[in-house]
C-alpha positions as CSV (number, residue, x, y, z in Angstrom):
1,X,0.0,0.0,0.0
2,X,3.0,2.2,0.7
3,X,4.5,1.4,-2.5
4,X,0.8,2.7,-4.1
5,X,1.0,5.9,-2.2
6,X,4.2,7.0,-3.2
7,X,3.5,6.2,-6.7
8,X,1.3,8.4,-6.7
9,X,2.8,11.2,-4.9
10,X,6.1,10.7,-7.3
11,X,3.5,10.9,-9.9
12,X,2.2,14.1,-9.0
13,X,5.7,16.1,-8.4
14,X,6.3,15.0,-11.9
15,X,3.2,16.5,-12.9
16,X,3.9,20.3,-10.9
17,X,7.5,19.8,-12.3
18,X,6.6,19.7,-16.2
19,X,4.2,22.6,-15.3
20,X,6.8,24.6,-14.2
21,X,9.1,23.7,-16.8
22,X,6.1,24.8,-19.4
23,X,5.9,28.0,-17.9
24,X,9.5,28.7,-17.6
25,X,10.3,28.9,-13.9
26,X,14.1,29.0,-13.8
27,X,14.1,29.7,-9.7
28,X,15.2,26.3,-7.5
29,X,13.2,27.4,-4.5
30,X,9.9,27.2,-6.8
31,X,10.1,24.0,-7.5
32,X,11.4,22.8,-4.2
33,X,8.1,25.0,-2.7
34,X,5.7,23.4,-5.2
35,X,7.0,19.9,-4.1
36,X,6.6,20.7,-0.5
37,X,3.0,22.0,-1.1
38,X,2.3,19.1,-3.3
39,X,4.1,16.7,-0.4
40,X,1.4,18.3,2.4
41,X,-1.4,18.6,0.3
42,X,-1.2,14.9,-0.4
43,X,-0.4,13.7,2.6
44,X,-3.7,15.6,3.9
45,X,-6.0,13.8,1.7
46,X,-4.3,10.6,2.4
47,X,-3.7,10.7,5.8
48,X,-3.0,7.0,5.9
49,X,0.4,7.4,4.4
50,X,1.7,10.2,6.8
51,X,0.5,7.6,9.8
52,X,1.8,4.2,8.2
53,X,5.4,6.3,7.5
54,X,5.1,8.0,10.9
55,X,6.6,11.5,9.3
56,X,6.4,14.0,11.8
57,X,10.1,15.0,11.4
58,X,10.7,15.3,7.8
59,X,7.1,17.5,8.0
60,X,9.1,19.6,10.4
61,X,12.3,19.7,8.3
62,X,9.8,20.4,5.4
63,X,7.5,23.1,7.2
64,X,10.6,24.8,8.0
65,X,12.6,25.3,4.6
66,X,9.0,26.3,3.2
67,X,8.8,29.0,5.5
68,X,12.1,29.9,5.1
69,X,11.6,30.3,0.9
70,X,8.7,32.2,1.8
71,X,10.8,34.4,3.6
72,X,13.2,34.9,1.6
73,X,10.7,35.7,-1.5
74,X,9.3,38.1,0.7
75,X,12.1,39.6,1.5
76,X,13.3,40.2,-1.9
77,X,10.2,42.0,-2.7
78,X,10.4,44.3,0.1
79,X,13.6,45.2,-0.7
């Protein structure tokens, strides 16, 4: 079932990847964003996967470079 699960999650990054590659991002920290959001928003809909895996610290690890891309993108505007 595990196996299932992270076919389909590999699936998906896939997907978000080619779309940014069809719209031309060039920026590392938009992809690596996109696959975090893509990591959390499948692992809310199946929470199964999170709970078989037991992935509290790489959704730390996760949660935390997010925020700091965020910040940093934030930043860059304000400046």
């Amino acid at each position: 079932m595990v196996e299932r699960d992270l076919l389909i999650f590999t699936v998906l990054v896939v997907i978000a990847t080619l779309a940014l590659i069809y719209v031309g991002e060039l920026r590392p920290d938009a992809y690596l964003a996109i696959t975090i959001l893509t990591y959390f928003i499948y692992t809310s809909v199946n929470y199964g996967f999170r709970f078989r895996v037991k992935l509290k610290i790489i959704d730390v690890v996760l949660l935390i470079t997010f925020a700091l891309i965020v910040t940093y993108r934030v930043y860059e505007v304000l400046k």
